[in-house]
C-alpha positions in Angstrom: 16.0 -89.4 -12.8 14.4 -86.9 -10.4 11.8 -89.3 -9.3 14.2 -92.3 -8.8 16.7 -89.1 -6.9 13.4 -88.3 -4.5 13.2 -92.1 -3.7 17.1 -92.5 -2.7 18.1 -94.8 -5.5 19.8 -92.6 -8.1 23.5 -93.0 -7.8 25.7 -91.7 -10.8 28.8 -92.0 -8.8 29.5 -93.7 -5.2 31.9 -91.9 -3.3 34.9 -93.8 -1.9 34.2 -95.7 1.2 31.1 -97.3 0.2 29.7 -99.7 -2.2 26.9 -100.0 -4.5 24.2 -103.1 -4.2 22.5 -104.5 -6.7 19.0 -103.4 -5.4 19.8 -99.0 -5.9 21.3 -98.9 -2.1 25.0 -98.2 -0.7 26.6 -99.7 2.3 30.1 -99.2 3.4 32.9 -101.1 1.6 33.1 -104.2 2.8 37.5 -103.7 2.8 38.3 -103.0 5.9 41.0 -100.9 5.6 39.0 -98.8 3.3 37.1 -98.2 5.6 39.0 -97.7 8.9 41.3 -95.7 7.0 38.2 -92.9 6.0 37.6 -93.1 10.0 40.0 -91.8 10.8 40.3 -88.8 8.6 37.2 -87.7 10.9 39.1 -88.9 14.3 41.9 -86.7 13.0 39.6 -84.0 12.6 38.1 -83.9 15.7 41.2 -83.7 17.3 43.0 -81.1 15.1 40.1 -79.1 14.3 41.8 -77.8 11.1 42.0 -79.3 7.2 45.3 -78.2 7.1 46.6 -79.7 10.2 45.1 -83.0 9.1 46.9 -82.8 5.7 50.1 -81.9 7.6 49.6 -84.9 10.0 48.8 -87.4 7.3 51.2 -86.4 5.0 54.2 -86.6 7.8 53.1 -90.1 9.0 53.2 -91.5 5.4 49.8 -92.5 5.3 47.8 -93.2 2.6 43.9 -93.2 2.0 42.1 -94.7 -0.9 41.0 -92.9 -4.3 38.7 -94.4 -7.0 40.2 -94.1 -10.6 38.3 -93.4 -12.7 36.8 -95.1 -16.1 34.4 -97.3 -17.2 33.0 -100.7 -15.5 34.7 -101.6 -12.3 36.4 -98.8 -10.7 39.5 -99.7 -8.8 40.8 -98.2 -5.4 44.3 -96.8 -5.7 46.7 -96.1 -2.4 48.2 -92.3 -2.4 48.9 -89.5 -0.1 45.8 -87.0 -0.1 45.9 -83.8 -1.4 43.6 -80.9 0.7 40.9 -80.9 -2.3 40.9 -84.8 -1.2 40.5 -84.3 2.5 38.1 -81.3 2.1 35.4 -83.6 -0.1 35.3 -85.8 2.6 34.8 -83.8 5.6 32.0 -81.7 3.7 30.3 -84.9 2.0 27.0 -85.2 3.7 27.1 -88.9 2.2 29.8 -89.3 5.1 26.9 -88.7 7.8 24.5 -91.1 6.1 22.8 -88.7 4.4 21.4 -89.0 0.7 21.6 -85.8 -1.4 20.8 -84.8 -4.6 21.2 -81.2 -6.4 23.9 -79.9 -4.7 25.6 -78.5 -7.4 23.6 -76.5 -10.5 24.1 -74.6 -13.7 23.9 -70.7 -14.5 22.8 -70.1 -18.3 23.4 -67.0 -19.6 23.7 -65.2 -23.3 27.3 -63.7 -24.3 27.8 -62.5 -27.8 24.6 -63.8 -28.8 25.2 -67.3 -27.7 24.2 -69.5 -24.7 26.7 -70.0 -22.3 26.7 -72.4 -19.2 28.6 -72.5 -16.1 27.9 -75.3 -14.7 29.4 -76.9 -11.2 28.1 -73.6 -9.2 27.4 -74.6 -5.4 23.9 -74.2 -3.7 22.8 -73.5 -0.4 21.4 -76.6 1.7 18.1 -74.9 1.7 17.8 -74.8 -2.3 19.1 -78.6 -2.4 16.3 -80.6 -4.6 16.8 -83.8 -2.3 18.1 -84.2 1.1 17.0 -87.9 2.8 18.6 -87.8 6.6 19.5 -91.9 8.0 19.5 -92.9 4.4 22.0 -95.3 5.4 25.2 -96.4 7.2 27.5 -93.0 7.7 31.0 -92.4 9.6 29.7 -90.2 11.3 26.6 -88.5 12.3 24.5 -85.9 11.1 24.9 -83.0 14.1 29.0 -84.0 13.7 28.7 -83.3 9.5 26.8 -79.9 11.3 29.7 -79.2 13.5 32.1 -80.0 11.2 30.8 -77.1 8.6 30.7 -75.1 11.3 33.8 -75.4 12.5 35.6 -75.2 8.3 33.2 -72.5 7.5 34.8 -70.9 11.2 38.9 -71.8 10.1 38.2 -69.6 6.4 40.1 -66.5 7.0 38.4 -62.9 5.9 35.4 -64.6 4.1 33.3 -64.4 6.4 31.1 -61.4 8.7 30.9 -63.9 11.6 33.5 -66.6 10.9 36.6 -66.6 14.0 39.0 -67.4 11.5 41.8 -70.2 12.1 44.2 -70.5 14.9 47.4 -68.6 14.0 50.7 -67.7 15.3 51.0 -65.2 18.2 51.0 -64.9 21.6 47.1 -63.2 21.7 45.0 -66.2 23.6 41.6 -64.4 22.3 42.1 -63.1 18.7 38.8 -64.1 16.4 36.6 -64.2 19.4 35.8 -60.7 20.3 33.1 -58.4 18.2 32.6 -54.8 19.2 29.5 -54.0 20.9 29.4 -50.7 18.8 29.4 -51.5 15.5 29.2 -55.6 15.5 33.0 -56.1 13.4 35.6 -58.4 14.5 38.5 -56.9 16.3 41.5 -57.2 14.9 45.1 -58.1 17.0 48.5 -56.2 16.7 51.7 -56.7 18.8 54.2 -54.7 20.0 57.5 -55.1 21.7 61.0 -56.6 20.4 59.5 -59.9 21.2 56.1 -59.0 20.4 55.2 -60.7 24.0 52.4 -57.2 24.0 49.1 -57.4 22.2 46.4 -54.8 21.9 42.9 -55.3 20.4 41.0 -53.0 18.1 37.8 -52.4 16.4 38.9 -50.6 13.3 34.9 -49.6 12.2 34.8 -47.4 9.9 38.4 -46.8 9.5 39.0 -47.8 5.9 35.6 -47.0 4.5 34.7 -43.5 5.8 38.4 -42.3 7.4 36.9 -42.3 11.0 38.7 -43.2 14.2 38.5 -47.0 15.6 35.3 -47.7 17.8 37.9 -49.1 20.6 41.2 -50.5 21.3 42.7 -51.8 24.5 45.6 -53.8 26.0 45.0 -57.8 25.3 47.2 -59.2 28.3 44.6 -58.0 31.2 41.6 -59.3 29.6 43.8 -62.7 28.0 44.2 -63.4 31.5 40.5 -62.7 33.1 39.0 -64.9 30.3 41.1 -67.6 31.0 40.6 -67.8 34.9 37.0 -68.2 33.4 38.0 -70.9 31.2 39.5 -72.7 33.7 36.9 -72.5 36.4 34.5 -73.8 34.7 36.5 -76.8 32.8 37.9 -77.8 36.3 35.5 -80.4 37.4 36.6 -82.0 34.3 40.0 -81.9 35.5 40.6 -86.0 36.1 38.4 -87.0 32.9 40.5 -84.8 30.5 43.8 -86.1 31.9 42.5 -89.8 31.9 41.7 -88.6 28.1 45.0 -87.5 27.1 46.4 -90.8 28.1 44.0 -92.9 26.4 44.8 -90.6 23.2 49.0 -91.0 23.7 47.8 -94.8 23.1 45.2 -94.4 20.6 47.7 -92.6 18.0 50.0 -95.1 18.3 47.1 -97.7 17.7 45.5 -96.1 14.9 49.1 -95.4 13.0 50.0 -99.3 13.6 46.3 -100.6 12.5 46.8 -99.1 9.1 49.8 -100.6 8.6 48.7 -103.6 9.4 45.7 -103.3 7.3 48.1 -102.4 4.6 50.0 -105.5 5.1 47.5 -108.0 4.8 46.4 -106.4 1.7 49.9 -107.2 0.6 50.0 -110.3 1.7 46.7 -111.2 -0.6 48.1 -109.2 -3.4 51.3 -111.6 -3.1 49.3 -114.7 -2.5 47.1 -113.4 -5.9 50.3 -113.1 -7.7 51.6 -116.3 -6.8 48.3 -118.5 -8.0 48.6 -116.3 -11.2 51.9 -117.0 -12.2 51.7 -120.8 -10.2 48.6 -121.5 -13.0 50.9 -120.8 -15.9 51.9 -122.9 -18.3 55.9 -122.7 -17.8 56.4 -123.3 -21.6 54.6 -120.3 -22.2 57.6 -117.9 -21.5 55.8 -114.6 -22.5 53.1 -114.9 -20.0 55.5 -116.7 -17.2 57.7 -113.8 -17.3 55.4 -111.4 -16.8 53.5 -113.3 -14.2 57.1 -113.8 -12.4 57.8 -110.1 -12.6 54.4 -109.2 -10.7 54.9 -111.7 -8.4 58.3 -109.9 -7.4 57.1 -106.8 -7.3 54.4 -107.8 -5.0 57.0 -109.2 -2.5 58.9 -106.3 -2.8 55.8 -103.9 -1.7 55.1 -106.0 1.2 59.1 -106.3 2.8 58.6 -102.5 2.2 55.7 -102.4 4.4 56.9 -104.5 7.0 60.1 -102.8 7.1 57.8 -99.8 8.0 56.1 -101.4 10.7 58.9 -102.7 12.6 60.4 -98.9 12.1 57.7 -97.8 13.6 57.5 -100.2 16.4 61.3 -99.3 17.2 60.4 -95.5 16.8 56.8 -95.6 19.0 57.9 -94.4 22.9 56.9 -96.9 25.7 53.7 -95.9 27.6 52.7 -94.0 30.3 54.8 -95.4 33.7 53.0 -95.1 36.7 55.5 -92.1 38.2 54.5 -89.7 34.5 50.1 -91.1 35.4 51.1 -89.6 38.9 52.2 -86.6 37.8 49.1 -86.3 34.9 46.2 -87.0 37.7 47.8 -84.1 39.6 48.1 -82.2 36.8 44.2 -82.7 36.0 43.4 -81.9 39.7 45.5 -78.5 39.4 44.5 -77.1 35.8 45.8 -73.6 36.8 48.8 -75.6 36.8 48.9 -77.3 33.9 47.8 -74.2 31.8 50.7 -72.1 32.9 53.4 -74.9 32.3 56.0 -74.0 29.8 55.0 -77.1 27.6 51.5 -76.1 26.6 51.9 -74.0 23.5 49.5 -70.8 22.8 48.0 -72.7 20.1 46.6 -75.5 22.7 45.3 -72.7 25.3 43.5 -71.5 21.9 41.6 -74.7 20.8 40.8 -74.9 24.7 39.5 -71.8 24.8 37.2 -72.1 20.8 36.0 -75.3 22.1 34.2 -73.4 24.7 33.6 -70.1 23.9 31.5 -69.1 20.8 32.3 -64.9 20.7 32.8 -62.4 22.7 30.8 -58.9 22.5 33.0 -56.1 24.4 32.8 -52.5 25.0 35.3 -50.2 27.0 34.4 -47.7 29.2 36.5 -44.9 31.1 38.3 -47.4 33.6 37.2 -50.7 32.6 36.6 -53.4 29.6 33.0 -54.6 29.4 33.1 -58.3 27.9 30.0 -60.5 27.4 31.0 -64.3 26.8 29.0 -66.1 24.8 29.7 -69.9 25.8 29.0 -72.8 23.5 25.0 -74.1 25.1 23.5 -70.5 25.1 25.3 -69.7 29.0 26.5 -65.6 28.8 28.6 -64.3 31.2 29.8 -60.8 31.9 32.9 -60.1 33.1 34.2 -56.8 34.1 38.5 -56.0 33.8 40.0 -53.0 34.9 41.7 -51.2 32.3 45.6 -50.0 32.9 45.7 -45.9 33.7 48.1 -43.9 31.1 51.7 -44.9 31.3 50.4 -48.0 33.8 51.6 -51.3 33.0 51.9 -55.0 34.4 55.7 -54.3 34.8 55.4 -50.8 36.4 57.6 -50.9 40.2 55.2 -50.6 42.9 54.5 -47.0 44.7 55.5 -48.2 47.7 59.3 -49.1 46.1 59.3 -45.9 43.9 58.5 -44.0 47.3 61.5 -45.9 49.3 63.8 -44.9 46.6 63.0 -41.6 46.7 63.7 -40.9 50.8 67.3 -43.7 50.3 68.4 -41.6 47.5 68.5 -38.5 49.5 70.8 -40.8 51.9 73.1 -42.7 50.1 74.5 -43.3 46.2 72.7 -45.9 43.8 75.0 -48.5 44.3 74.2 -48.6 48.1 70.5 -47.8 47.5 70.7 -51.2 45.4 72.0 -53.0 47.6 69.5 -52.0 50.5 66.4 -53.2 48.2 68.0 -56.4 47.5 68.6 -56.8 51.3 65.1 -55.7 52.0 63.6 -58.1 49.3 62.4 -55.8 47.1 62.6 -56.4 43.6 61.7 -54.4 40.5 58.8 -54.1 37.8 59.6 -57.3 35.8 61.1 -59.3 39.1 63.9 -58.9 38.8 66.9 -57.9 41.8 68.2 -54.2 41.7 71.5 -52.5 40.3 73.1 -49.2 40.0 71.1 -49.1 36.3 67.8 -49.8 37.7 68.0 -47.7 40.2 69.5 -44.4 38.1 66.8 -45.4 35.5 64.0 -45.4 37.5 65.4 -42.0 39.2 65.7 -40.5 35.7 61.5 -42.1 35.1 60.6 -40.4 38.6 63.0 -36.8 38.1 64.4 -38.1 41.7 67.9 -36.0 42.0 70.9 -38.3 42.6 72.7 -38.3 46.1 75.3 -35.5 46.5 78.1 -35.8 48.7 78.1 -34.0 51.6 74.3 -33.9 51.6 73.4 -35.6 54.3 76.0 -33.5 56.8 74.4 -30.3 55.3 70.7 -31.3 57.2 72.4 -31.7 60.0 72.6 -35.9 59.9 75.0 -38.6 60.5 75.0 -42.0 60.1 75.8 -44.8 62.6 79.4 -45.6 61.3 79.7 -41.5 61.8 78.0 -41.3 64.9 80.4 -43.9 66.3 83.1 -42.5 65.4 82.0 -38.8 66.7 81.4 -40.5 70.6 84.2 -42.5 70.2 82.5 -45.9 70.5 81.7 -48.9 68.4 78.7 -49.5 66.1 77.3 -52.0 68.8 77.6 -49.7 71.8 76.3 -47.1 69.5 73.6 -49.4 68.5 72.8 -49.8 72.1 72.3 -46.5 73.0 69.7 -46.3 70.1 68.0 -49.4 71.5 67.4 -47.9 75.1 66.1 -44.5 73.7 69.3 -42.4 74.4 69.9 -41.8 71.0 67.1 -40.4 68.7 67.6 -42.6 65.6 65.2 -43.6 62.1 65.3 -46.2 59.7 63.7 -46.3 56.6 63.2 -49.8 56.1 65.2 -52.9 58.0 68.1 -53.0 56.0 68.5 -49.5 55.4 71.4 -47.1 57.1 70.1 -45.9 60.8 70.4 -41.8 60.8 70.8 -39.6 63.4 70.8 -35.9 64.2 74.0 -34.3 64.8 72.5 -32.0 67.6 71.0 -35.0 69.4 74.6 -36.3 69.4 75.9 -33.3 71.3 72.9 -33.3 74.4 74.5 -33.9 77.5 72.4 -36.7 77.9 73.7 -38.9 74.9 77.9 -37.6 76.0 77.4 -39.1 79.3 76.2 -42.1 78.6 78.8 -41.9 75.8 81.1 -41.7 78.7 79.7 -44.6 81.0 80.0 -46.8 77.9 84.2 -45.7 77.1 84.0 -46.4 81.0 81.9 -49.7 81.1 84.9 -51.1 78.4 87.4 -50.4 80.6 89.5 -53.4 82.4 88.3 -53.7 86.6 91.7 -54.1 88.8 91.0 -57.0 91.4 92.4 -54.5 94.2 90.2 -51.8 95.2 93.2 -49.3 95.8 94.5 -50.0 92.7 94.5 -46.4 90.4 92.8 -47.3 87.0 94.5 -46.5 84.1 93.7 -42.9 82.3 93.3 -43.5 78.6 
């Protein structure tokens, strides 16, 4: 058996989707739906890049994939939904990639109680297999795909494994599974905070469980989430216009591939009824035991094919129409723009994640006093080094500019919150998060700051006076006022445009600013038309 294994000819089982020759070879199984149907379990897999996501999709679209029964002489195929034991085999099967193997598997012998025991079944490592024949024959796919494919399982197993990433998961964290600390070479791990967990922080926990120490590093996630990306996206931009073409090729291709196995499945209906029908056709009609039988397979034949076309025309009612021209439009600009596309609220975080594994292999980072030290490791051997600036203490992404805090802190020795709001809206000012101002923002930031509240009377105590006040202490209006400050007469400040204009009380009582006070109650008296004519004294 060993010899006949190290030629390529020993087959003591032929796994489904190929067929044994009569001359010790396989080929593919010459059903085509067999066949097109174990396809695309690895089309699916490309795309989804998990097990579990293909069992999910498979098992929502009703579709089924053959099994072998077993038993002695011919085996038959039989029709089910897959299990993930069933989709697992077949995506780590190096028969898939045309590859003939033998010794995969081998048995431990050991003495208990004085008597032998085996375990047999026990996995071995590809190095220790006895036979491994590359381009043995026809595969699904090839070799460096069966590679990647490993690769990419052995990546999606979750704690059981020093380098693996891990699988995508929930969270809002674009990098979790891809940084390693430059310190001690252990994943970092990925904790939110936040009512609605929209904060992440990554840490190296070290030693922390083993030997009580403290964590090699931590730091905020959203900085660095967002410096990675920019790198992400820089570099898959060129590719812009070939990705969006691909997305709508795919839109079509799922609806194709769905629609070909039904179609597959109905013509292996159709031959099933046709089978029936010869069958029961060839009977002798006296023969009431055999008829009846025949009769009854012959009906449930018809019935499993109005079931399947029943499906199909679902299907072709349910399938959305194509891409117009006005939604291509808008997905060419969309692949010219990928900044764009990446921030739009319909790509999930899982989608910016697969984007980001499929290019990046790990990241090694370090943190220094004010910054985060990340080396990327891209998928082709490429290493970059990128350099964020860390936050200082009590710094966020939503802290209110200096400028803003320093504004509220000269207005609120001028005026109450409420009015203080109301000049930042005016100005355009907005706070920490975006958002306009109120009497709440304003007394909480006050409160953040230890900025004293306005207290009436204030303002009169240094000696200062609005314009309404001014006005009304010269005994004109806010525009001739408002003049007088244009020309220079007046000595007047404002904070900001928008803000109140103030003015020193002394500089209101100068000689200088009473009589042209007193040209402008003149200038708005009426002119009589006769020069002897008295004016009026107000």
């Amino acid at each position: 058996m060993k010899q006949k294994a190290r030629r390529g000819e020993l087959f003591l089982t032929v796994a489904v989707g190929y067929a044994k020759t009569g001359d010790d070879r396989i080929e593919l199984d010459p059903d085509r739906r067999v066949r097109e149907a174990i396809a695309l379990v690895f089309r699916k897999f490309a795309e989804l890049r998990t097990v579990r996501q293909v069992l999910v999709w498979i098992r929502q679209e009703n579709m089924l994939l053959p099994a072998i029964v077993q038993g002695n002489g011919v085996r038959p195929v039989e029709w089910k939904l897959p299990v993930y034991h069933t989709l697992h085999h077949i995506l780590t099967n190096p028969v898939y990639a045309g590859a003939y193997v033998f010794g995969r598997r081998t048995a431990r012998v050991s003495i208990e109680d004085g008597r032998k025991r085996i375990v047999r079944g026990l996995r071995r490592d590809p190095s220790d297999w006895d036979v491994l024949i590359k381009h043995h024959h026809e595969g699904y796919i090839s070799w460096e795909e069966y590679e990647r494919n490993l690769q990419l399982i052995g990546d999606n197993a979750n704690g059981k494994s020093y380098l693996g990433r891990g699988s995508i998961r929930q969270g809002g964290a674009l990098l979790p599974g891809l940084f390693r600390c430059a310190r001690c070479g252990k994943k970092l791990q990925v904790s939110y905070g936040g009512k609605k967990s929209h904060s992440q922080r990554y840490a190296c926990r070290g030693a922390f469980s083993e030997r009580a120490e403290l964590s090699c590093i931590s730091f905020g996630g959203m900085r660095i989430d967002r410096a990675v990306a920019g790198e992400v996206l820089e570099r898959v931009q060129p590719l812009g216009i070939e990705a969006a073409i691909a997305a709508a090729n795919t839109l079509n291709g799922e609806r194709s591939d769905k629609r070909r196995q039904h179609e597959n499945a109905i013509e292996q209906a159709r031959f099933e009824v046709a089978r029936a029908f010869r069958q029961y056709d060839a009977a002798d009609p006296e023969n009431r035991l055999v008829a009846a039988d025949l009769e009854r397979r012959w009906n449930d034949r018809l019935v499993s094919l109005r079931a399947l076309e029943d499906d199909l025309a679902k299907l072709d009612r349910a399938v959305r129409p194509g891409l117009s021209a006005t939604d291509h439009e808008k997905l060419m600009t969309l692949g010219k723009n990928l900044s764009r596309a990446w921030d739009n609220p319909g790509v999930t975080m899982e989608t910016r994640k697969k984007i980001v594994r499929l290019l990046i292999s790990e990241i090694v980072v370090d943190v220094t006093d004010s910054s985060i030290v990340a080396f990327i490791h891209w998928h082709g051997g490429d290493h970059t080094q990128l350099d964020v600036k860390k936050n200082k203490a009590g710094q966020t992404r939503w802290t209110t500019s200096a400028d803003v805090v320093e504004l509220i802190r000269v207005l609120a020795r001028q005026m109450p919150d409420t009015s203080v709001a109301a000049v930042l809206n005016r100005s355009g000012k907005v706070t920490g998060r975006g958002n306009g101002w109120s009497r709440a923002s304003v007394c909480s930031l006050r409160h953040q700051k230890q900025i004293p509240p306005y207290r009436e009377g204030e303002r009169a105590e240094r000696g200062e006076a609005t314009l309404d006040e001014a006005a009304a202490a010269l005994k004109l209006s806010r525009t001739a006022v408002r003049r007088l400050i244009g020309t220079g007469t007046i000595s007047a400040r404002q904070i900001c445009p928008n803000a109140p204009w103030i003015v020193r009380q002394e500089d209101l009582a100068s000689p200088v600013v009473q009589q042209a006070a007193e040209r402008q109650r003149r200038s708005r008296r009426p002119q009589p038309e006769n020069p002897l004519q008295k004016a009026l004294e107000l």
